[in-house]
PQR file with spaces between the fields and no chain letter, atoms N, CA, C, O and H, PARSE charges and radii, in Angstrom:
ATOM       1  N    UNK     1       0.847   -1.184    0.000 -0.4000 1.5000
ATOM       2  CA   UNK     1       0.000    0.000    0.000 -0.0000 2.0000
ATOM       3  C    UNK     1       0.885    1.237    0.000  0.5500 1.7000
ATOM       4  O    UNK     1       1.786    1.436    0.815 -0.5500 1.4000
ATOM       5  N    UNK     2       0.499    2.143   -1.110 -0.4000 1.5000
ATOM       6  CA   UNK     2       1.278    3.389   -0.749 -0.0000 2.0000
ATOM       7  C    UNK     2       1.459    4.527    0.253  0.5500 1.7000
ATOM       8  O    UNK     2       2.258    5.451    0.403 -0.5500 1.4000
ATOM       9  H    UNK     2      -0.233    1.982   -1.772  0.4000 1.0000
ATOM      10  N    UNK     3       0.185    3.977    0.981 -0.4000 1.5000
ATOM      11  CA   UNK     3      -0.310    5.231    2.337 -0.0000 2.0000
ATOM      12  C    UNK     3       0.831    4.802    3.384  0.5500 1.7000
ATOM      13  O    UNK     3       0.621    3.595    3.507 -0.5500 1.4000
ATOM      14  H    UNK     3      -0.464    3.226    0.859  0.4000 1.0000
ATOM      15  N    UNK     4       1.679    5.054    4.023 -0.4000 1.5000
ATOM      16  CA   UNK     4       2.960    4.646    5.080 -0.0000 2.0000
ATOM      17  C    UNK     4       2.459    5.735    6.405  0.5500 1.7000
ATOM      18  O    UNK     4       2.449    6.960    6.521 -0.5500 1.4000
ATOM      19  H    UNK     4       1.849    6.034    3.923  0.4000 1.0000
ATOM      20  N    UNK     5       2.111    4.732    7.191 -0.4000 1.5000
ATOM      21  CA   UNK     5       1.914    5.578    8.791 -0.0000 2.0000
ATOM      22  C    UNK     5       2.612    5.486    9.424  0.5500 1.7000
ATOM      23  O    UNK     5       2.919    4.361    9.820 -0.5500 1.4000
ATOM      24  H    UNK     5       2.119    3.736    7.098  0.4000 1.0000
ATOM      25  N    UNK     6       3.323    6.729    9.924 -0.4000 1.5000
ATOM      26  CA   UNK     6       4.787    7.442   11.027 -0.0000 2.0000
ATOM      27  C    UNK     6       4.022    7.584   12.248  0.5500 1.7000
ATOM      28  O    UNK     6       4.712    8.256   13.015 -0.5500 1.4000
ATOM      29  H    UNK     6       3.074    7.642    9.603  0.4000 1.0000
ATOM      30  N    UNK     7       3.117    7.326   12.697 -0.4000 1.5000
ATOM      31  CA   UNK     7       2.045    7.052   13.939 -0.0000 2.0000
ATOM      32  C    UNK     7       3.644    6.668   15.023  0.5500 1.7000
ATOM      33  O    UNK     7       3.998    7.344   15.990 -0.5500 1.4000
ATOM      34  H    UNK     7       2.556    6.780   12.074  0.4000 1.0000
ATOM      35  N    UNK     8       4.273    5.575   14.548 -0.4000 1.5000
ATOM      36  CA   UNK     8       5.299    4.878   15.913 -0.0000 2.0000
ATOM      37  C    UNK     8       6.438    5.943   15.994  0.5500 1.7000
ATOM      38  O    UNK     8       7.110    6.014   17.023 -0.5500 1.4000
ATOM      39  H    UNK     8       3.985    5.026   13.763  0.4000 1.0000
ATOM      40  N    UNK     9       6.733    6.988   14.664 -0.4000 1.5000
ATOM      41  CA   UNK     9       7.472    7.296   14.940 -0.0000 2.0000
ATOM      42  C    UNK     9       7.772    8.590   15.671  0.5500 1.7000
ATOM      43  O    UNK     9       8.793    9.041   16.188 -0.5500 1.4000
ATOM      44  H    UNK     9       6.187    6.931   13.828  0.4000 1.0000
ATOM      45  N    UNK    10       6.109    9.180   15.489 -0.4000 1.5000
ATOM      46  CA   UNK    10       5.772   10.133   16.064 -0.0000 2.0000
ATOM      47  C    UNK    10       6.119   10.121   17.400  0.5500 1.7000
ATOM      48  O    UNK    10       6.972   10.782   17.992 -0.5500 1.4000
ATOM      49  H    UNK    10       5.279    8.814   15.069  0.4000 1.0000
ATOM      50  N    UNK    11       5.334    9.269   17.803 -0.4000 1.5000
ATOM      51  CA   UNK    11       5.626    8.793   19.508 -0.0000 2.0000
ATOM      52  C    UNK    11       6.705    8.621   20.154  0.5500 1.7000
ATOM      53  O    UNK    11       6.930    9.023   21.296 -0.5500 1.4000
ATOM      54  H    UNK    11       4.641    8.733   17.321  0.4000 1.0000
ATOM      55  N    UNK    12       7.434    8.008   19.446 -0.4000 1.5000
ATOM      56  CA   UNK    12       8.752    7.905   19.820 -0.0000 2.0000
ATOM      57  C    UNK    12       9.481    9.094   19.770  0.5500 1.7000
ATOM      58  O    UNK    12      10.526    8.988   20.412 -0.5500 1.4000
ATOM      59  H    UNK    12       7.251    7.681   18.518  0.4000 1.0000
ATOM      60  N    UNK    13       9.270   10.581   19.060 -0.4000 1.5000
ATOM      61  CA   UNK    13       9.797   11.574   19.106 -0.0000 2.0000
ATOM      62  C    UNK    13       9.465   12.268   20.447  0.5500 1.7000
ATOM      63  O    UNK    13      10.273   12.880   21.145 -0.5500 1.4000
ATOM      64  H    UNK    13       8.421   10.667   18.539  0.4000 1.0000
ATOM      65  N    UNK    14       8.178   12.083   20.694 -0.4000 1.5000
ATOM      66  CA   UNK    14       7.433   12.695   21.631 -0.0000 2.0000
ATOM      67  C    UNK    14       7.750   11.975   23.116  0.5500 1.7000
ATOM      68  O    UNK    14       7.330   12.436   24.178 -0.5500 1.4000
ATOM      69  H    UNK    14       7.521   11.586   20.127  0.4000 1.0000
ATOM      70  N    UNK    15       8.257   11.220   23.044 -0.4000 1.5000
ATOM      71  CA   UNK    15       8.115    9.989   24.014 -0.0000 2.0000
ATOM      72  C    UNK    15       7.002    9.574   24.944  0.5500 1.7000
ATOM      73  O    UNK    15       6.863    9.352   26.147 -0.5500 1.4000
ATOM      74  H    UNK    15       8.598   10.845   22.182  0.4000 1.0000
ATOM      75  N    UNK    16       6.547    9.571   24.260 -0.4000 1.5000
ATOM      76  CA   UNK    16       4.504    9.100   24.060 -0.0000 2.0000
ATOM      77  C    UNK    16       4.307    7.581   23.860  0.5500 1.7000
ATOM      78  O    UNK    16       4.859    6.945   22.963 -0.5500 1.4000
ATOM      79  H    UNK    16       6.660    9.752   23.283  0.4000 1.0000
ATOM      80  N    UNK    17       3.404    7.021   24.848 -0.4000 1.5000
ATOM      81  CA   UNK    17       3.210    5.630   24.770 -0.0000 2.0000
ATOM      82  C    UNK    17       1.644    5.269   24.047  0.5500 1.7000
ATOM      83  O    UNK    17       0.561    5.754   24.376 -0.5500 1.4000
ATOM      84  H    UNK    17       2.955    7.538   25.577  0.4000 1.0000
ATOM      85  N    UNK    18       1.871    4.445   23.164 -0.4000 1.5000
ATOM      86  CA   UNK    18       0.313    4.498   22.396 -0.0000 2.0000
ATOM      87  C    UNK    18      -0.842    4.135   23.336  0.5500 1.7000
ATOM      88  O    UNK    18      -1.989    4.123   22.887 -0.5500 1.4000
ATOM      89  H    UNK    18       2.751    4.051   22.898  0.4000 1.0000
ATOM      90  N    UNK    19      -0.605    3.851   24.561 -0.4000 1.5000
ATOM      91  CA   UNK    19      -2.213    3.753   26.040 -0.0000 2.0000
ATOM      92  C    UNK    19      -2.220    4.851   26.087  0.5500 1.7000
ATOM      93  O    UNK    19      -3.391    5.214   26.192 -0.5500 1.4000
ATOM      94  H    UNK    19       0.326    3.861   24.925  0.4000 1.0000
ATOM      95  N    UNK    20      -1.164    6.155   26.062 -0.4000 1.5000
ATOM      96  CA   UNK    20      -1.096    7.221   26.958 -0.0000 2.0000
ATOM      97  C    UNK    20      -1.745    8.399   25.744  0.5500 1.7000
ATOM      98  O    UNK    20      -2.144    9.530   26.023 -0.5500 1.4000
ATOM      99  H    UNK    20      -0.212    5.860   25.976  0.4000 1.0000
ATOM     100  N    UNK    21      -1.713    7.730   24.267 -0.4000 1.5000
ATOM     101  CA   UNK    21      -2.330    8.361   23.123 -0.0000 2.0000
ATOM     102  C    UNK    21      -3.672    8.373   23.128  0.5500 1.7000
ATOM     103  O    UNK    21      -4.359    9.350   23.425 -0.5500 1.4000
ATOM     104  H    UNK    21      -1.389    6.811   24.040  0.4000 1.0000
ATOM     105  N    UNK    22      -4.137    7.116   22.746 -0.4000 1.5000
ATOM     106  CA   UNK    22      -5.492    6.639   23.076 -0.0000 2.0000
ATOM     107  C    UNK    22      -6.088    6.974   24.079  0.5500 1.7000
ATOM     108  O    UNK    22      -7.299    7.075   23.883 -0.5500 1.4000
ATOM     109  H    UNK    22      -3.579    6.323   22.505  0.4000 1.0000
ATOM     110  N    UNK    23      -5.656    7.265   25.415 -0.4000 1.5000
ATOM     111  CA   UNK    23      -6.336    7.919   26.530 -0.0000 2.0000
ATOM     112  C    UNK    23      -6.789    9.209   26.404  0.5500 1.7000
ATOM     113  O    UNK    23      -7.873    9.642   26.794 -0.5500 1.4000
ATOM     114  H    UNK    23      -4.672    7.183   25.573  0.4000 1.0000
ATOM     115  N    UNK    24      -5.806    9.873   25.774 -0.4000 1.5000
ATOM     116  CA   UNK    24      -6.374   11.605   25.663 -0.0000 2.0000
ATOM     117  C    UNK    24      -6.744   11.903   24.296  0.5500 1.7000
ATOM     118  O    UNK    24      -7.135   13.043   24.048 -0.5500 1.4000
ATOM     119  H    UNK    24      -4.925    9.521   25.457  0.4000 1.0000
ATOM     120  N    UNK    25      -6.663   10.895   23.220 -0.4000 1.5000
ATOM     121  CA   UNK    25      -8.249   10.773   22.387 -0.0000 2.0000
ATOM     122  C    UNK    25      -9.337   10.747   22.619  0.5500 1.7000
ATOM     123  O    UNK    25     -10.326   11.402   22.288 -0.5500 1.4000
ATOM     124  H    UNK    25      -6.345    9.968   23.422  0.4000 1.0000
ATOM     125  N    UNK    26      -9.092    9.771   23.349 -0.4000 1.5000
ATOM     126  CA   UNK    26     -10.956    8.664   23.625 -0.0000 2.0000
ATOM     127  C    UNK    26     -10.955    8.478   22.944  0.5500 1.7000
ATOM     128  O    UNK    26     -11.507    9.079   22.021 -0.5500 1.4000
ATOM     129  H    UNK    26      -8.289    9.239   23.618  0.4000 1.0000
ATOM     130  N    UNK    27     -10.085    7.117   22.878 -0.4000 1.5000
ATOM     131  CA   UNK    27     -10.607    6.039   21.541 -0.0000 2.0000
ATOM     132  C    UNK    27      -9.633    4.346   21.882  0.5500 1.7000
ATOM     133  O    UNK    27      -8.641    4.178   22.592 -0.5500 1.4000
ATOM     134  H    UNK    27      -9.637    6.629   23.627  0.4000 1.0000
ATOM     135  N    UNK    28      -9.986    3.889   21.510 -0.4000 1.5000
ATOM     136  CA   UNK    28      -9.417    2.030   22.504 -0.0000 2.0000
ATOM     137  C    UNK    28      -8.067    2.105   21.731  0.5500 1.7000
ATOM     138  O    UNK    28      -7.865    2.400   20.553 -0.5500 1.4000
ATOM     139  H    UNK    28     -10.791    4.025   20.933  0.4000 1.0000
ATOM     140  N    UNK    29      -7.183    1.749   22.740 -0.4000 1.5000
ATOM     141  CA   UNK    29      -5.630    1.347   22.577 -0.0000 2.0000
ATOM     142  C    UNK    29      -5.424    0.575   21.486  0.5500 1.7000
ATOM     143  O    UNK    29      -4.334    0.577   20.916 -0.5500 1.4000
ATOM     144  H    UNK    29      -7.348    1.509   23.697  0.4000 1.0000
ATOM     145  N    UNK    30      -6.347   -0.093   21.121 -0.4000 1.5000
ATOM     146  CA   UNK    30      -6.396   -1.566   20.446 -0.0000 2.0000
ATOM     147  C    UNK    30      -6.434   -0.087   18.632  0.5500 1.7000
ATOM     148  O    UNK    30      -5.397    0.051   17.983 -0.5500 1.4000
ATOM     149  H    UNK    30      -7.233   -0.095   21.585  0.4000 1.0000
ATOM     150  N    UNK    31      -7.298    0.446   18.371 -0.4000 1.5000
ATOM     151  CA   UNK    31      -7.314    1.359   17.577 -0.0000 2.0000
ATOM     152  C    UNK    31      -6.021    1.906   16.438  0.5500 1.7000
ATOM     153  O    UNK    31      -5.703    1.957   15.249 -0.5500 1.4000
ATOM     154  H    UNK    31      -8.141    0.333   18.898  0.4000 1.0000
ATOM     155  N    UNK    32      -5.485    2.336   18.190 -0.4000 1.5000
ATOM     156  CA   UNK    32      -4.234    3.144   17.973 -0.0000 2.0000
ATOM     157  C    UNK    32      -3.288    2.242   17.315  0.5500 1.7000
ATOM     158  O    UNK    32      -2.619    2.520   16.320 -0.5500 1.4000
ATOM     159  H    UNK    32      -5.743    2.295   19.155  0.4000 1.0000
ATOM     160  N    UNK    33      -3.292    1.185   17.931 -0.4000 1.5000
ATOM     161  CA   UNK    33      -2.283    0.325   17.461 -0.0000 2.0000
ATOM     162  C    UNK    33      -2.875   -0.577   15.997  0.5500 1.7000
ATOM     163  O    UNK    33      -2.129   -1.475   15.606 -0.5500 1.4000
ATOM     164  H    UNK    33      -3.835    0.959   18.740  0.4000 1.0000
ATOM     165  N    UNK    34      -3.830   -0.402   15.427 -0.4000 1.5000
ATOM     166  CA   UNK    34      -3.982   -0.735   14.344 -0.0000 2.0000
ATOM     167  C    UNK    34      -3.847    0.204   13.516  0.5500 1.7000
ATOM     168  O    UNK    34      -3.673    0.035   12.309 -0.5500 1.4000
ATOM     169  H    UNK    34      -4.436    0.328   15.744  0.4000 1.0000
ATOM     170  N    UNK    35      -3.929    1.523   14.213 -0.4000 1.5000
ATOM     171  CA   UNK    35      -3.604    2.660   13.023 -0.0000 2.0000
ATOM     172  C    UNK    35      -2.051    2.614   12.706  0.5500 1.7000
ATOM     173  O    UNK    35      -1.542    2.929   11.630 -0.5500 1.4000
ATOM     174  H    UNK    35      -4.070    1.661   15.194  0.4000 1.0000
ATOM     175  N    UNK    36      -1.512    2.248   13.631 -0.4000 1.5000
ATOM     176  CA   UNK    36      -0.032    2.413   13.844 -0.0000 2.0000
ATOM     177  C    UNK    36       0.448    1.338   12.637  0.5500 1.7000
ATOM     178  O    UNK    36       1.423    1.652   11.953 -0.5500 1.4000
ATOM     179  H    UNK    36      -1.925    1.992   14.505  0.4000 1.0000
ATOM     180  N    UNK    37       0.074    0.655   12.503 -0.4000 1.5000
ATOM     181  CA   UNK    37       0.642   -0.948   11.970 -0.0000 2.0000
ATOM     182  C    UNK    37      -0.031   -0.809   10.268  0.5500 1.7000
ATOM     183  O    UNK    37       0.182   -1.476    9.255 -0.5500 1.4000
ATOM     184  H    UNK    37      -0.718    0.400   13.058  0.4000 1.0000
ATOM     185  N    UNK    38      -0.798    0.224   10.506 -0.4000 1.5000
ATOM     186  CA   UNK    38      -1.653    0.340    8.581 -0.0000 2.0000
ATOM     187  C    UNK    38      -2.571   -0.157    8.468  0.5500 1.7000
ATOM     188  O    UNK    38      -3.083   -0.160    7.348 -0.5500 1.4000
ATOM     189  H    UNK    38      -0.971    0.766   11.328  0.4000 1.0000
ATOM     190  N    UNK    39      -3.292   -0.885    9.678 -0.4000 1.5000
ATOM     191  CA   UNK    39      -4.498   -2.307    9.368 -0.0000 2.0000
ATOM     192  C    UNK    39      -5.799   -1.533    9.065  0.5500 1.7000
ATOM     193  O    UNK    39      -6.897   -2.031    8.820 -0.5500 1.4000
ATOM     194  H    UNK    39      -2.876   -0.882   10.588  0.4000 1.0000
ATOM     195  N    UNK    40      -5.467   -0.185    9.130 -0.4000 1.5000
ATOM     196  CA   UNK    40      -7.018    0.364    9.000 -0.0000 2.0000
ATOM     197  C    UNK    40      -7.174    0.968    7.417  0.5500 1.7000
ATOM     198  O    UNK    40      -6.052    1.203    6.970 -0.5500 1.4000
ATOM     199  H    UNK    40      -4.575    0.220    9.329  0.4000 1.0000
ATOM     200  N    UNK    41      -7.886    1.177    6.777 -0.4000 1.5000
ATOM     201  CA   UNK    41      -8.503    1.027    5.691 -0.0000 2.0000
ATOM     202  C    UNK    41      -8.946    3.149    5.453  0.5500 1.7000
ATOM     203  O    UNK    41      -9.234    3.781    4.437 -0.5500 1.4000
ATOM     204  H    UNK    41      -8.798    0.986    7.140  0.4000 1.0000
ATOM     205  N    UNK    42      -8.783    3.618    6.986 -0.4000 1.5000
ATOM     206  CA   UNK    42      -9.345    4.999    6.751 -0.0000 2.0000
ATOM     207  C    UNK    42      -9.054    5.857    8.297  0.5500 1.7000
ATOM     208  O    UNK    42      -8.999    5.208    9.342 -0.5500 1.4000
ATOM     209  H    UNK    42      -8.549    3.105    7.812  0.4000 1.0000
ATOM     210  N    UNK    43      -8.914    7.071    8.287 -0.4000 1.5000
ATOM     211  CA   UNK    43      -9.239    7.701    9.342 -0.0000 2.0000
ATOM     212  C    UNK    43      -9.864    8.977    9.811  0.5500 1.7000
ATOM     213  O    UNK    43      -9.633   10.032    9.220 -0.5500 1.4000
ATOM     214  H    UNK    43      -8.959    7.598    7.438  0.4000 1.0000
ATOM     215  N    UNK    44     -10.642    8.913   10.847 -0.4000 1.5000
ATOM     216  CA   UNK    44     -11.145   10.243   10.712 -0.0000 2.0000
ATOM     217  C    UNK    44     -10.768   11.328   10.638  0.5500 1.7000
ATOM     218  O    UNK    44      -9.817   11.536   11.391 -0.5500 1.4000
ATOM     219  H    UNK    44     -10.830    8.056   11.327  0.4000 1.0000
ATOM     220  N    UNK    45     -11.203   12.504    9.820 -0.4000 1.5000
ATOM     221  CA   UNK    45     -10.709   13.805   10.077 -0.0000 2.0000
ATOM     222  C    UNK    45     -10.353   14.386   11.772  0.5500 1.7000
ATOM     223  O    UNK    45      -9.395   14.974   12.274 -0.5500 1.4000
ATOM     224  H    UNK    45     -11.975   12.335    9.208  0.4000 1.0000
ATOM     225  N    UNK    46     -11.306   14.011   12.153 -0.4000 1.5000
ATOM     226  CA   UNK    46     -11.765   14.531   14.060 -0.0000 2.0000
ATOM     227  C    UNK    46     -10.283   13.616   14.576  0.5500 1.7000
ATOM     228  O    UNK    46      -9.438   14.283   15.174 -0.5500 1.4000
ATOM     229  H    UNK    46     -12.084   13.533   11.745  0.4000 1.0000
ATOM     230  N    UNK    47     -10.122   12.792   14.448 -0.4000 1.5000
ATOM     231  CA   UNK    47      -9.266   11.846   15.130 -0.0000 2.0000
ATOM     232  C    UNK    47      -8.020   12.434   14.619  0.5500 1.7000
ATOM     233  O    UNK    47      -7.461   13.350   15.223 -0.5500 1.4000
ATOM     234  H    UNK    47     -10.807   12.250   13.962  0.4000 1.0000
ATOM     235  N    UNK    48      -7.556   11.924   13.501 -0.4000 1.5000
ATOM     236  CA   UNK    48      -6.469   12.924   12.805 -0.0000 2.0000
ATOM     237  C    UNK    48      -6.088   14.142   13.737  0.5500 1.7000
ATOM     238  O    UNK    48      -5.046   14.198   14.390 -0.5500 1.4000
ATOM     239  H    UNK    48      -8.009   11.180   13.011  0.4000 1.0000
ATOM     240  N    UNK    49      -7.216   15.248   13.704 -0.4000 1.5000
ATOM     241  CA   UNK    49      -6.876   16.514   14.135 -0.0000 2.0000
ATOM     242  C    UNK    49      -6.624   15.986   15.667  0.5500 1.7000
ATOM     243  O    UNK    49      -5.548   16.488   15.994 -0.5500 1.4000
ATOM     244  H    UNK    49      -8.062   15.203   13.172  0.4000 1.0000
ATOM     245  N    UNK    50      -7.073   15.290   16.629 -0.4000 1.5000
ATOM     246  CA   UNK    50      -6.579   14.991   17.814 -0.0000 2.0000
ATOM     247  C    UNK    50      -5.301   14.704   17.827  0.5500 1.7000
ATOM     248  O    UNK    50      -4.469   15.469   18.315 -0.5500 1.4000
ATOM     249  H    UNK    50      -7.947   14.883   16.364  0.4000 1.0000
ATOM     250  N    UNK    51      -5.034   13.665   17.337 -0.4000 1.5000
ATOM     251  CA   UNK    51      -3.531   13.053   17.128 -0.0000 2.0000
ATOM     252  C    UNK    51      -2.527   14.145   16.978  0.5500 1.7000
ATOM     253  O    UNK    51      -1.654   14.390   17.810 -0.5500 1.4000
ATOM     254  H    UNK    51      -5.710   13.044   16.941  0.4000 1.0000
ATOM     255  N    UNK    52      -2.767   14.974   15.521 -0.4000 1.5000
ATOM     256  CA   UNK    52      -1.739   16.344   15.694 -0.0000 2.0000
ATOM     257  C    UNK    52      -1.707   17.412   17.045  0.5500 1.7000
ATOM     258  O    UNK    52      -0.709   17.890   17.584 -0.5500 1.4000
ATOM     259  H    UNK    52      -3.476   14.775   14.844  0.4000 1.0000
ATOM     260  N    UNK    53      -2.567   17.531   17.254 -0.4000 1.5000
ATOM     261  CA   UNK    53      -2.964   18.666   18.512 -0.0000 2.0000
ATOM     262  C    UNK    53      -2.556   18.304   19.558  0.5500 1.7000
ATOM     263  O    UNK    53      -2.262   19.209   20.339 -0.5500 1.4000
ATOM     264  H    UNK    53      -3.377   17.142   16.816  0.4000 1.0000
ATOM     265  N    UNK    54      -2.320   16.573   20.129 -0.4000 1.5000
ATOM     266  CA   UNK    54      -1.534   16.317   20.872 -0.0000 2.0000
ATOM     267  C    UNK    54      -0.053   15.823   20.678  0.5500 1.7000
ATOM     268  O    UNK    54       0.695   15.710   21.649 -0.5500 1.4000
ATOM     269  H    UNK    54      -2.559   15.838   19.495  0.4000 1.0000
ATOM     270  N    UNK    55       0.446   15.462   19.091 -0.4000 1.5000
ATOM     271  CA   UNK    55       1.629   15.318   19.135 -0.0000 2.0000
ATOM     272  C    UNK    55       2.545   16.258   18.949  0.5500 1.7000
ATOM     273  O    UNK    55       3.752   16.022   18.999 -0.5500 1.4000
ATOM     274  H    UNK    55      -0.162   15.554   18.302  0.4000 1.0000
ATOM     275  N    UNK    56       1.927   17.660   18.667 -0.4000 1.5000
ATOM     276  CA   UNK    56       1.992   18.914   18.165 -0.0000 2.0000
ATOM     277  C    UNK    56       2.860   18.494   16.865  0.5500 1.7000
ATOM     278  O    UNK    56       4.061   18.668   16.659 -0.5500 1.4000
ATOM     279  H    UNK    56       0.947   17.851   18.626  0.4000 1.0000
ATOM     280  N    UNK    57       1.704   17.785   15.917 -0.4000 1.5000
ATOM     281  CA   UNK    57       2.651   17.737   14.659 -0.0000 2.0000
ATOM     282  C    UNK    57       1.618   18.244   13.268  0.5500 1.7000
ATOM     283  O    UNK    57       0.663   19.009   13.406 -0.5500 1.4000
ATOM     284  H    UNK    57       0.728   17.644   16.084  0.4000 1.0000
ATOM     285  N    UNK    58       2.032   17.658   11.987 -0.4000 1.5000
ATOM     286  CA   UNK    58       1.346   17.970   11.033 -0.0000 2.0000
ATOM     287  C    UNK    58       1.051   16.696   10.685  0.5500 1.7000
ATOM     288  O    UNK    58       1.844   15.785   10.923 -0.5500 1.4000
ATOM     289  H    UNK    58       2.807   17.037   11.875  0.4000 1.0000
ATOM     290  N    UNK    59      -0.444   16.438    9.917 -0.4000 1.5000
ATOM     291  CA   UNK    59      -0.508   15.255    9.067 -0.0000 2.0000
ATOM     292  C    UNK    59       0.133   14.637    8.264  0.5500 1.7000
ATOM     293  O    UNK    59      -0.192   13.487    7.968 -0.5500 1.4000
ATOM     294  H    UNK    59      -1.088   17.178    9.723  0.4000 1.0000
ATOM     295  N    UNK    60       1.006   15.138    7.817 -0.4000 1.5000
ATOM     296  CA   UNK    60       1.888   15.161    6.650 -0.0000 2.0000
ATOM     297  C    UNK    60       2.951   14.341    7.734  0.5500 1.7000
ATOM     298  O    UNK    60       3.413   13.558    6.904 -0.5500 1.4000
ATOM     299  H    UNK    60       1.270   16.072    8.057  0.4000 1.0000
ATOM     300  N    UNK    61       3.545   14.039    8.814 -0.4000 1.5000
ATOM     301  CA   UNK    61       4.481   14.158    9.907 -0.0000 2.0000
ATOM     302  C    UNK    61       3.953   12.594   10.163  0.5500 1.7000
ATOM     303  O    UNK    61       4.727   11.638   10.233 -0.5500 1.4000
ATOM     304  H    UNK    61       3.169   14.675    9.488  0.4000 1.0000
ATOM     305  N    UNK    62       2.620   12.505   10.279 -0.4000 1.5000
ATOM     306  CA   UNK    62       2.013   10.534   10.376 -0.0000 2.0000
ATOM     307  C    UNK    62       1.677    9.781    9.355  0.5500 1.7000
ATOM     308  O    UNK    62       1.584    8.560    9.486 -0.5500 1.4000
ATOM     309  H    UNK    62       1.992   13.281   10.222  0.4000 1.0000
ATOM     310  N    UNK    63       1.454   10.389    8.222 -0.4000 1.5000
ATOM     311  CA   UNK    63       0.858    9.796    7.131 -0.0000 2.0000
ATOM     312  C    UNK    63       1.821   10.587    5.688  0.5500 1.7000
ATOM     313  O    UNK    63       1.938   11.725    5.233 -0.5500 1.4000
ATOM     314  H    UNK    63       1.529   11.380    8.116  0.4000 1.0000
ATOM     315  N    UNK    64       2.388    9.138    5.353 -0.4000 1.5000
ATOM     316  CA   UNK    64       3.412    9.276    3.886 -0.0000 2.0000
ATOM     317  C    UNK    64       3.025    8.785    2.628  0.5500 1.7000
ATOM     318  O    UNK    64       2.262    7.820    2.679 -0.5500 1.4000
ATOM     319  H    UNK    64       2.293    8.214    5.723  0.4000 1.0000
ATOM     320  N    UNK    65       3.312    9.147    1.627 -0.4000 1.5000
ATOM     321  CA   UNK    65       2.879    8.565    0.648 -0.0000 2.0000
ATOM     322  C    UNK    65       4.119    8.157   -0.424  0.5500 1.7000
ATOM     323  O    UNK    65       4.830    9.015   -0.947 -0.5500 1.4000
ATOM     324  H    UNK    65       3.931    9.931    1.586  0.4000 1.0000
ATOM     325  N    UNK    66       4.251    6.846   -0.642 -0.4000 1.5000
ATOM     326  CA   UNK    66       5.298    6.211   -1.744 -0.0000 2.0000
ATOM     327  C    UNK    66       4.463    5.078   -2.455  0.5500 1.7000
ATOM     328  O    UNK    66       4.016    3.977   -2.136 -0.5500 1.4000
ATOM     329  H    UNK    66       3.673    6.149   -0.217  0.4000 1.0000
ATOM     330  N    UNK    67       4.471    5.873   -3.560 -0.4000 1.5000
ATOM     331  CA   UNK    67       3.788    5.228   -4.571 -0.0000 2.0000
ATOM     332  C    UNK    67       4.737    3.743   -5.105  0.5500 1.7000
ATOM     333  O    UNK    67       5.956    3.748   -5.276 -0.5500 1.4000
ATOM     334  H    UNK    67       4.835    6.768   -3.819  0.4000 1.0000
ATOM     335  N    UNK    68       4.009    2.780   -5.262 -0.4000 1.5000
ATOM     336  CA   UNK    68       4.182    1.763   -5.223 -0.0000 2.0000
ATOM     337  C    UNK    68       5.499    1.240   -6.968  0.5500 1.7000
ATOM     338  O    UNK    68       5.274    1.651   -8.107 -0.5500 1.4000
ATOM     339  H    UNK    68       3.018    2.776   -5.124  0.4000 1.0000
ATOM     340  N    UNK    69       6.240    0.671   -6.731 -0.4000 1.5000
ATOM     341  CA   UNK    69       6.828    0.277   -8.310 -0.0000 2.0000
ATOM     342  C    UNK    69       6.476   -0.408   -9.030  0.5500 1.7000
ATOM     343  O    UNK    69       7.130   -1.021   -9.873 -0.5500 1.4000
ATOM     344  H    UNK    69       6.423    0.336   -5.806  0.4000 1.0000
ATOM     345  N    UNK    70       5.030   -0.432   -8.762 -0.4000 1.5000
ATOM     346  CA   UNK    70       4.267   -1.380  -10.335 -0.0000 2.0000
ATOM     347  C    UNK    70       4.024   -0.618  -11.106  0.5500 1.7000
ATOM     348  O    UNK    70       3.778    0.585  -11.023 -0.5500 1.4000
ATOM     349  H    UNK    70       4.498    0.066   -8.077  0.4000 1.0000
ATOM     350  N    UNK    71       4.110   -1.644  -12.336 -0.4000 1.5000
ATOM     351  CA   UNK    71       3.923   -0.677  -13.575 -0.0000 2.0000
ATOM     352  C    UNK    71       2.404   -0.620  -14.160  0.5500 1.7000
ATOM     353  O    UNK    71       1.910   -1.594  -14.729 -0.5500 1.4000
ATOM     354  H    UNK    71       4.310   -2.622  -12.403  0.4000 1.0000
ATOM     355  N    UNK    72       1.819    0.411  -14.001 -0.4000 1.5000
ATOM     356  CA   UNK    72       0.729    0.772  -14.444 -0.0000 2.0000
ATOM     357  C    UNK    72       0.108   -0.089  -15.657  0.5500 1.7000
ATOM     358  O    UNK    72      -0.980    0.223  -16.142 -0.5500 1.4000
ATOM     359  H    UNK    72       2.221    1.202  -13.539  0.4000 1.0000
């Protein structure tokens, strides 16, 4: 998939534990850590904007894009 989530690496800048993320979301640990890993399929705008506002980062900073080397 070309969408690449910096979710772990964020945290690790911050030295932020993904329970201690999910807590001041409101939203299940279990979540976080599927966002973290790519297993999710989508995310909310609302959630998104939480995530930056507490990692004090930009979207652009959790979510990468490298387009894949298949040939069209």
């Amino acid at each position: 998939m070309p969408i690449i989530v910096n979710l772990d690496v964020m945290l690790a800048k911050r030295k932020m534990r993904s329970r201690d993320l999910a807590a001041q979301i409101g939203i299940a640990e279990q979540n976080v850590s599927l966002l973290k890993s790519g297993k999710v399929k989508g995310v909310r705008f609302d959630t998104l904007e939480k995530i930056c506002e507490i990692l004090q980062c930009q979207p652009g900073d959790i979510l990468e894009y490298r387009p894949d080397d298949k040939p069209a």
